[in-house]
N, C-alpha and C positions, 0 to 999 in steps of 0.2 A: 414522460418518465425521466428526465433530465435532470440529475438531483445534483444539488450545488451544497458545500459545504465552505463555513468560514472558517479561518485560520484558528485552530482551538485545540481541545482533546477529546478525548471519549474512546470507547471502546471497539475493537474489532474480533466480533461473534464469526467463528468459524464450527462447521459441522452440527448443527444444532437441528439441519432435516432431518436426518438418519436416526436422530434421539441421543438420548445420553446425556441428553446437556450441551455437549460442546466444547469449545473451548475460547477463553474469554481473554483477550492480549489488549493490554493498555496501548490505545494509539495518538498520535500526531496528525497532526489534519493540517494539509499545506495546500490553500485552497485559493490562495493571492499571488498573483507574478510573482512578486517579493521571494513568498516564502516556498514556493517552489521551485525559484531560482538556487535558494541558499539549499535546500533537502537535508542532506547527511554530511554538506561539505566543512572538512575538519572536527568532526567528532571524531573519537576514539572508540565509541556504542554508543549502544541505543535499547533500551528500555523498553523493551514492545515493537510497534511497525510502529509507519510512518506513512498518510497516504494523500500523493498527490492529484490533485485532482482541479481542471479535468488535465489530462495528460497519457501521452502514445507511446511514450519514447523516456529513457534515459539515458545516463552518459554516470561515468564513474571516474572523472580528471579531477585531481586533487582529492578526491577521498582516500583515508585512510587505513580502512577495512573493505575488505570483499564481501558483500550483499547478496541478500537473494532477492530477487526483483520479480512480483505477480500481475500480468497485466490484466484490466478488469473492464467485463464489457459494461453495459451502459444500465444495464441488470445486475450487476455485481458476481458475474460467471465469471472463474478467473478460465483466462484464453491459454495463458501459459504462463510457468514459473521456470525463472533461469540464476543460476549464480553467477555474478558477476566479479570479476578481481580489479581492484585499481586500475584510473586508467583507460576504461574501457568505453566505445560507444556503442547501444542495446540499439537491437534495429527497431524500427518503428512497427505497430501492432496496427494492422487494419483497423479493428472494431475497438479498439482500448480506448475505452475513454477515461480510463482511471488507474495509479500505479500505487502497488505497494512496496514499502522495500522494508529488509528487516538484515539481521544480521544473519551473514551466510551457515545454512543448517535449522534456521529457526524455522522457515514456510514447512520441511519436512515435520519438525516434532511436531506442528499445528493440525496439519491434514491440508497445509493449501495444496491444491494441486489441479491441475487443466481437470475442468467440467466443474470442480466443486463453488458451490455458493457462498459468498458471503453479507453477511451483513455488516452494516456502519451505525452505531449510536456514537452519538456525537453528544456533548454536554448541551445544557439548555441555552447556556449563553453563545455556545460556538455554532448554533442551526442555523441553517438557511435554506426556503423551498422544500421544505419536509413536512 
């Protein structure tokens, strides 16, 4: 069940069990050292989430804006959702194997929250292991 994703874009489907549709957020997929080194560092926003992967843990030194950060298990269960202010280092997540981060306020309007699912579509160029 180990799903790997490359550095790309595509979308993150949130609430889409329950019915209704869902809700459908343009995402970032940071899926190389590289690029999960760099995350959110020196943006001013962001346009959707952003999801690292694989990854336990964050940190918020030299960002700009305060974050809400979803840690995801290996299923795409989010474990827990926290806001984060500049500055900061997130403690590491037992079972996370995957991080979202978006701008702080936005996980609420979406419905991410501890227990809910999500899904990853990622562009046709950006898959790997899917």
């Amino acid at each position: 069940m180990g799903q790997r994703w490359r550095d790309g874009v595509g979308e993150l489907l949130v609430g889409e069990e329950a019915g209704g549709g869902g809700v459908r957020v343009p995402l970032e997929i940071a899926g190389s050292y590289r690029a999960r080194t760099r995350g959110l560092l020196g943006r001013d926003a962001l346009d959707g989430a952003m999801l690292l992967s694989p990854a336990g843990s964050v940190h918020t030194f030299r960002m700009r804006m305060p974050i809400d950060v979803a840690y995801l298990d290996r299923r795409l269960v989010v474990i827990a959702v926290r806001t984060m202010r500049p500055g900061r280092l997130g403690m590491p997540r037992l079972r996370s194997r995957h991080v979202l981060e978006a701008e702080a306020g936005a996980m609420a309007r979406w419905g991410v929250r501890a227990g809910a699912r999500v899904r990853i579509e990622a562009a046709r160029a950006g898959t790997a292991g899917r």
